[in-house]
C-alpha positions as CSV (number, residue, x, y, z in Angstrom):
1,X,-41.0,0.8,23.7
2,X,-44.2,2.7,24.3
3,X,-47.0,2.1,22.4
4,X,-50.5,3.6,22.5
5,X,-54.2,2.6,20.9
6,X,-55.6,4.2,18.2
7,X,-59.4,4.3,16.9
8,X,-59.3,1.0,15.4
9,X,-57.2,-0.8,18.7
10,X,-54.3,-1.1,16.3
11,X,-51.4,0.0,18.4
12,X,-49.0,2.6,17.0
13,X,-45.7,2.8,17.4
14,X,-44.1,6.3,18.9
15,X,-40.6,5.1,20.0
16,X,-38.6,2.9,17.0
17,X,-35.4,1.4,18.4
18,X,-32.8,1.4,15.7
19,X,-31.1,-1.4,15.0
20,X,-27.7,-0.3,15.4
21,X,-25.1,-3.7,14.7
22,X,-21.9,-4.0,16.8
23,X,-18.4,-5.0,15.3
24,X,-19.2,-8.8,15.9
25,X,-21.8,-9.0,13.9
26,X,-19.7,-6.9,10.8
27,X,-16.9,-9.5,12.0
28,X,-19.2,-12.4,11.4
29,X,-19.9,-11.2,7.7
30,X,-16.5,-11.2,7.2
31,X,-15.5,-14.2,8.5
32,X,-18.2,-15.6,6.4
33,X,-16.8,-13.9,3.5
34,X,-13.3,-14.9,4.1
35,X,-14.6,-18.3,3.8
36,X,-16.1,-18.3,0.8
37,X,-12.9,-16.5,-0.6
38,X,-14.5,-13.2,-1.1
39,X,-11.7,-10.9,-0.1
40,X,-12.6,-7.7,-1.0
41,X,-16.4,-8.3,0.8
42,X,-14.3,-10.0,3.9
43,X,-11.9,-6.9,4.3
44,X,-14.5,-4.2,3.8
45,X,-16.7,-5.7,7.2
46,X,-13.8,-6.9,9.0
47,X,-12.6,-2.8,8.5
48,X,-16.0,-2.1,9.7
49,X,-15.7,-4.1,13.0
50,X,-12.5,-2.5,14.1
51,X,-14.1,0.6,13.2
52,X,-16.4,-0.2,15.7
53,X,-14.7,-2.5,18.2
54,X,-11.0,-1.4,18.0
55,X,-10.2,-2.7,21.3
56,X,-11.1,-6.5,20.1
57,X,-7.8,-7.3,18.3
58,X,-9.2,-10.7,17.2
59,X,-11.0,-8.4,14.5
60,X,-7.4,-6.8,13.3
61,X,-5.9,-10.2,13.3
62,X,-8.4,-11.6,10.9
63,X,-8.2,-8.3,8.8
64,X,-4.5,-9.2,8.3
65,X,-5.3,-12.9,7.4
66,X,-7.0,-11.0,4.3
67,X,-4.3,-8.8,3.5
68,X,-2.2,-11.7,3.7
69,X,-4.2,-14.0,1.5
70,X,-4.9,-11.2,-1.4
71,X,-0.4,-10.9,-1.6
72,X,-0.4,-7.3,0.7
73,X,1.8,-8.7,3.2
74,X,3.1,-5.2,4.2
75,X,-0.1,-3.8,5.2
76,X,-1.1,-7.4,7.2
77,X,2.4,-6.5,9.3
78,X,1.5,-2.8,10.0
79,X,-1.9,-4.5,11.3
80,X,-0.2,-7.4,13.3
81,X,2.3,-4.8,14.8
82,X,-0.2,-2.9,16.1
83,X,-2.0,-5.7,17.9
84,X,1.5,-6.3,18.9
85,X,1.9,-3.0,20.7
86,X,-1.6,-2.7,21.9
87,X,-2.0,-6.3,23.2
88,X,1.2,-7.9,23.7
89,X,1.7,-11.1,25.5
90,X,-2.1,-11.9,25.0
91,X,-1.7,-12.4,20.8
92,X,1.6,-14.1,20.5
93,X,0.0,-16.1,17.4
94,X,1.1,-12.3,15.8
95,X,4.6,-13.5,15.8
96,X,4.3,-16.6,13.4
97,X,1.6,-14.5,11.7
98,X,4.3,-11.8,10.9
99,X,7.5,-13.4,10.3
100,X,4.8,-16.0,7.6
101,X,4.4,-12.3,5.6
102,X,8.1,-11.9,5.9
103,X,9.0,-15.1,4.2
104,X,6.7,-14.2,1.4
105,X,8.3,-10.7,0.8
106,X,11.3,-12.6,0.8
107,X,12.8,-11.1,3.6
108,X,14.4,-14.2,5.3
109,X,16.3,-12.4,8.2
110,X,13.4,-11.2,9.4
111,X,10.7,-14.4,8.8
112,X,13.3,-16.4,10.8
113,X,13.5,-13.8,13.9
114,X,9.7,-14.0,14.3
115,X,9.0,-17.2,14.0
116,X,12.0,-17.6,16.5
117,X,10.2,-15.5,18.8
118,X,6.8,-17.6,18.0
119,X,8.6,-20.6,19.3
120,X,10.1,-18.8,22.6
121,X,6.9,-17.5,23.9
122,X,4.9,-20.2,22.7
123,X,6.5,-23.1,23.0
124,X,3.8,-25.5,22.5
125,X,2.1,-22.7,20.3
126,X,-1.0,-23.7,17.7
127,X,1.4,-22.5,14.6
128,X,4.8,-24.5,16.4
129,X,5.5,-26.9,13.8
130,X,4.3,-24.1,10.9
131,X,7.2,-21.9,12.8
132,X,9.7,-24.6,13.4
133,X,9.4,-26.1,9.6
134,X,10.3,-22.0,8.2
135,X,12.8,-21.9,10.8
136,X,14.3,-24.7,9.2
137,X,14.0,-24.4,5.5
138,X,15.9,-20.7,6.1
139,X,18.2,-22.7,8.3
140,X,19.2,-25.1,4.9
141,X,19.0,-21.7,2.7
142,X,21.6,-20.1,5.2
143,X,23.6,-23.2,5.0
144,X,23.2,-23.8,1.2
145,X,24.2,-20.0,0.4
146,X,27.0,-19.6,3.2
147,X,29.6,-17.8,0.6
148,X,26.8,-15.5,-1.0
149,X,25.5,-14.1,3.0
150,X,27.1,-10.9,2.5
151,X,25.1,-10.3,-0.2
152,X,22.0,-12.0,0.6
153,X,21.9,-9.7,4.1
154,X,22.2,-6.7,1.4
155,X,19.8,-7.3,-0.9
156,X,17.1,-8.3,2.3
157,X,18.2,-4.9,3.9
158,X,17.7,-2.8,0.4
159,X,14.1,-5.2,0.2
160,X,13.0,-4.1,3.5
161,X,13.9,0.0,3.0
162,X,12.1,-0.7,-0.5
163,X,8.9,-1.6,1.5
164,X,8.8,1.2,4.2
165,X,9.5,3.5,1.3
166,X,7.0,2.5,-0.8
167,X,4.5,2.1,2.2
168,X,4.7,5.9,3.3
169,X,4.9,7.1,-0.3
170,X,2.3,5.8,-1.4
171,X,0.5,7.2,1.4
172,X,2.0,10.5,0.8
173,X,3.9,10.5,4.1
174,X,7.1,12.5,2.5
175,X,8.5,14.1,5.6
176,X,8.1,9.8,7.1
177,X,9.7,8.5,4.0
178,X,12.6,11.1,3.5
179,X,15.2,9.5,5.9
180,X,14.5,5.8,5.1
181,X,15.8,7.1,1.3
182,X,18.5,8.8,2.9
183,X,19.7,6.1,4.3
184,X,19.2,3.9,0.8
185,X,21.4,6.7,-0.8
186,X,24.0,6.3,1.3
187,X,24.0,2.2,1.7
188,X,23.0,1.5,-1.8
189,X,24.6,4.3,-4.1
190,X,24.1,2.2,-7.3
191,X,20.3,2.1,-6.4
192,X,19.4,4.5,-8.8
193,X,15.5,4.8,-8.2
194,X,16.2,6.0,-4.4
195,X,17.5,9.3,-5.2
196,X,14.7,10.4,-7.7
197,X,12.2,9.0,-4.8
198,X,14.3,11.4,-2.5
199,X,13.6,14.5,-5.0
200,X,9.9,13.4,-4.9
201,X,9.7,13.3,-1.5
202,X,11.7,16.6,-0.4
203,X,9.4,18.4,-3.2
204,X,6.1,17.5,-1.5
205,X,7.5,18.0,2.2
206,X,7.9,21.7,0.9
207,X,11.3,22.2,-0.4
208,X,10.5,22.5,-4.2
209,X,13.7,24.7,-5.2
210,X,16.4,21.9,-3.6
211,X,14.0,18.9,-5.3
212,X,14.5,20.6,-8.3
213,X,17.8,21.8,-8.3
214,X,19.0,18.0,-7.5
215,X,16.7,16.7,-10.4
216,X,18.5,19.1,-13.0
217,X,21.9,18.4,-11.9
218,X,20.9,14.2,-12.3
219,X,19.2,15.1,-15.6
220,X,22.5,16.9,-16.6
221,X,24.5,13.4,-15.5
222,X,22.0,11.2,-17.5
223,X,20.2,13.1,-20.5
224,X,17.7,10.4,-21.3
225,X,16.6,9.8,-17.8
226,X,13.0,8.2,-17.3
227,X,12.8,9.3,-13.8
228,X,14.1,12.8,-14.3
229,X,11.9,13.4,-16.7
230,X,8.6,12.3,-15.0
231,X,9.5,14.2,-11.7
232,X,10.9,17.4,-13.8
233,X,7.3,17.6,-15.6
234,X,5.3,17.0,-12.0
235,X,7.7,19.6,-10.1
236,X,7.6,22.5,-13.4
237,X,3.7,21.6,-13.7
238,X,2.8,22.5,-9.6
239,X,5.0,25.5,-9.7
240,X,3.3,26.7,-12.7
241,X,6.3,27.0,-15.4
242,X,4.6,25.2,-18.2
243,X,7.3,25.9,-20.5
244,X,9.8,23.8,-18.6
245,X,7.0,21.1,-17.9
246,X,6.0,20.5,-21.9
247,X,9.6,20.5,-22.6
248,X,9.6,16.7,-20.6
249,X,6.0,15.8,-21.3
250,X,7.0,16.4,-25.0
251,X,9.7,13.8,-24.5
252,X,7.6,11.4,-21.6
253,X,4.5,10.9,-24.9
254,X,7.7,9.0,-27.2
255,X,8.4,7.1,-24.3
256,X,7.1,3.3,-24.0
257,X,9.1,2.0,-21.4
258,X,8.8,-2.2,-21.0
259,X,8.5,-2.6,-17.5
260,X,5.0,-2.5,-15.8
261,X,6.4,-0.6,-13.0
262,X,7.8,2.6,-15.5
263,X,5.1,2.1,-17.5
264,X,2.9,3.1,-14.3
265,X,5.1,5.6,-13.6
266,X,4.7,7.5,-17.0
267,X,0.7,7.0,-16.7
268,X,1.1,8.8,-13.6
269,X,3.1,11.5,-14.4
270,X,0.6,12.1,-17.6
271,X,-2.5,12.4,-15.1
272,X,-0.6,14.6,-13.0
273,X,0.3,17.5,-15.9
274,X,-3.1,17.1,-17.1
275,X,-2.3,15.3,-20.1
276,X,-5.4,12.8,-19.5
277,X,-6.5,11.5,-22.3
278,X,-2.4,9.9,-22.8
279,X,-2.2,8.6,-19.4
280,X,-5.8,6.8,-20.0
281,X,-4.9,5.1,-22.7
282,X,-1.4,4.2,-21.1
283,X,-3.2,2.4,-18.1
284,X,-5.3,0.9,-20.4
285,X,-2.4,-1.0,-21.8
286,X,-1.5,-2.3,-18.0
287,X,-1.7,-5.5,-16.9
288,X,-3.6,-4.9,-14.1
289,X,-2.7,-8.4,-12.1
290,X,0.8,-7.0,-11.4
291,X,-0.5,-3.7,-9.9
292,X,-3.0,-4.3,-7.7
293,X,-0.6,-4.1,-4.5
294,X,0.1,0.1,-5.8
295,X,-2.3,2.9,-4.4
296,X,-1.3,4.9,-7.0
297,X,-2.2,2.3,-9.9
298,X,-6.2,3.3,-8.7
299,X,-5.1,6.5,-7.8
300,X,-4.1,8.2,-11.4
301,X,-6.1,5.3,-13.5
302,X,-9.3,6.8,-11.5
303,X,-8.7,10.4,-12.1
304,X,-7.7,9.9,-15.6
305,X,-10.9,8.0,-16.6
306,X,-12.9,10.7,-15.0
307,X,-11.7,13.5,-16.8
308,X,-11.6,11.7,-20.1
309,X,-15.5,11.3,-19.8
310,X,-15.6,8.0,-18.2
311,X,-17.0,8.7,-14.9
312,X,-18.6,4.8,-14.1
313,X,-14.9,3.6,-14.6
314,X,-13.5,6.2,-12.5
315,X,-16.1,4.9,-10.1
316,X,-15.2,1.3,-10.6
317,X,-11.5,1.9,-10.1
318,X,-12.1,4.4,-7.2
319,X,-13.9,2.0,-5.1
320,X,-11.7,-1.0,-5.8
321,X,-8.6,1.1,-4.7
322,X,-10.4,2.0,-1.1
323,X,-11.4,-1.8,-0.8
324,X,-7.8,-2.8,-1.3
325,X,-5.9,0.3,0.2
326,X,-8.5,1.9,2.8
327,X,-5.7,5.0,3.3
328,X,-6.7,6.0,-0.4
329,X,-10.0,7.3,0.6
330,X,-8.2,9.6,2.6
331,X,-6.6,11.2,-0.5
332,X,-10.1,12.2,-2.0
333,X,-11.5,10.9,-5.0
334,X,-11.0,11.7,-9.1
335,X,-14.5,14.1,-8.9
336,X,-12.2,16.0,-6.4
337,X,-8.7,16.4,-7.9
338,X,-7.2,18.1,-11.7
């Protein structure tokens, strides 16, 4: 740093060297976060480090940790895999780590192949008797519920196309999540939900007339149809036919459905016709505890508050969204969007 005299032999300062912090020392913060159970302060530095260090997947493996403890097991996987496929042999801790978020989504199959593959490559592993206690207790399930493993295999394989799904969906990956419904059409017929995803999907990947067209001839089968409604509003409402779109909003505002999961789907739809001031008070009546894990809970709540004159809420909600699903940021926030 170079410094030179002035006319009172003070010295001043030409040359300031920024202080410009690494990923350790946002990794620190968030360690020290994590610690004192601060989740949502402990994900947004641990982001911050693998933003800056990406090729230290220590800092990914601790991000997941968070994910993990705050019940977004999905999202800890994707992170885990990663480290997987960029680090290998050197992070086999990832396997017990991954087949752990398994168990808790209830997909046994899958908990019990990882922590099987824990066990193989680390024998005398740091998480071996974690691994071979899960191994066992799904061992005694198998064993306990050897008549019902047809079914149990079908109901974890419908589970696990549930969650990739969801994932890209809510990410508004379409063309990524088109053939895993496909596929749930075709294994799980009676798995109503899938083919009104599909029409959702195929509508945003740019084949509106076919979404539609499959949406009225479901509607036709079942008259009083939640799901065709919403989606017939959303597609009539982006192609501009506003008669065809109040004819289902008209029916969506006499509709209070009990689940938390249709009633966040009706909010939705409201904020995406416009209807604002209905869908805020709809999320208003959620209980928020049971949708925290769903983008689109923070997505629509946000954009509704803002355009019913509630900016600071919008805000609120906006920020806590990106803290706890960092790929809503890249959807733009409720200032930009209606």
């Amino acid at each position: 740093m170079h410094t030179s005299n002035n006319n009172t032999g003070g010295a001043v300062v030409d040359n300031i060297i920024p202080f410009t912090p690494e990923g350790e020392f946002y990794f620190n913060k968030g360690v020290r976060a994590f610690r004192k159970r601060e989740f949502e302060k402990a994900s947004k530095w641990l982001r911050r480090a693998v933003e800056l260090s990406p090729k230290q997947p220590v800092y990914q493996c601790q991000l997941s940790v968070v994910h993990t403890e705050t019940g977004d097991y999905h999202t800890a996987n994707q992170i885990l895999m990663n480290v997987l496929a960029d680090f290998g042999h050197e992070y086999v801790d990832c396997y017990y780590l991954i087949s752990n978020n398994y168990a808790h989504l209830g997909l046994f199959q899958d908990a019990k192949k990882y922590a099987k593959e824990y066990l193989n490559k680390a024998p005398e592993g740091d998480f071996k008797e974690e691994a071979e206690q899960l191994v066992s207790v799904l061992d005694i399930e198998e064993e306990e519920d050897e008549d019902d493993d047809w079914a149990f295999e079908e109901e974890d394989e419908l589970m696990m196309h549930q969650e990739s799904a969801f994932y890209y969906m809510e990410r508004q990956q379409w063309k990524e999540a088109l053939p895993i419904l496909e596929e749930m059409i075709r294994l799980f017929p009676n798995f109503v939900s899938a083919k009104h995803d599909y029409a959702v999907c195929l509508f945003f990947a740019g084949e509106e007339q076919e979404a539609i067209e499959l949406e009225e001839d479901w509607r036709e089968q079942e008259p009083l149809s939640l799901h065709s409604m919403c989606n017939l509003a959303v597609f009539y409402f982006h192609q501009g036919k506003t008669q065809q779109s109040q004819e289902h909003i008209q029916k969506l505002r006499n509709v209070y459905p009990i689940g938390e999961q249709q009633k966040l789907r009706v909010a939705a739809t409201l904020t995406q016709v416009g209807e604002y001031e209905a869908a805020y008070d709809r999320f208003c009546r959620l209980e928020k505890g049971k949708l925290k894990g769903h983008l689109s809970y923070y997505k629509w709540f946000s954009i509704a508050a803002y355009h019913t004159g509630e900016p600071s809420k919008a805000l609120s909600l906006w920020e806590e969204g990106c803290t706890r699903h960092p790929n809503l940021a890249e959807q733009g926030g409720p200032w930009q969007q209606g």
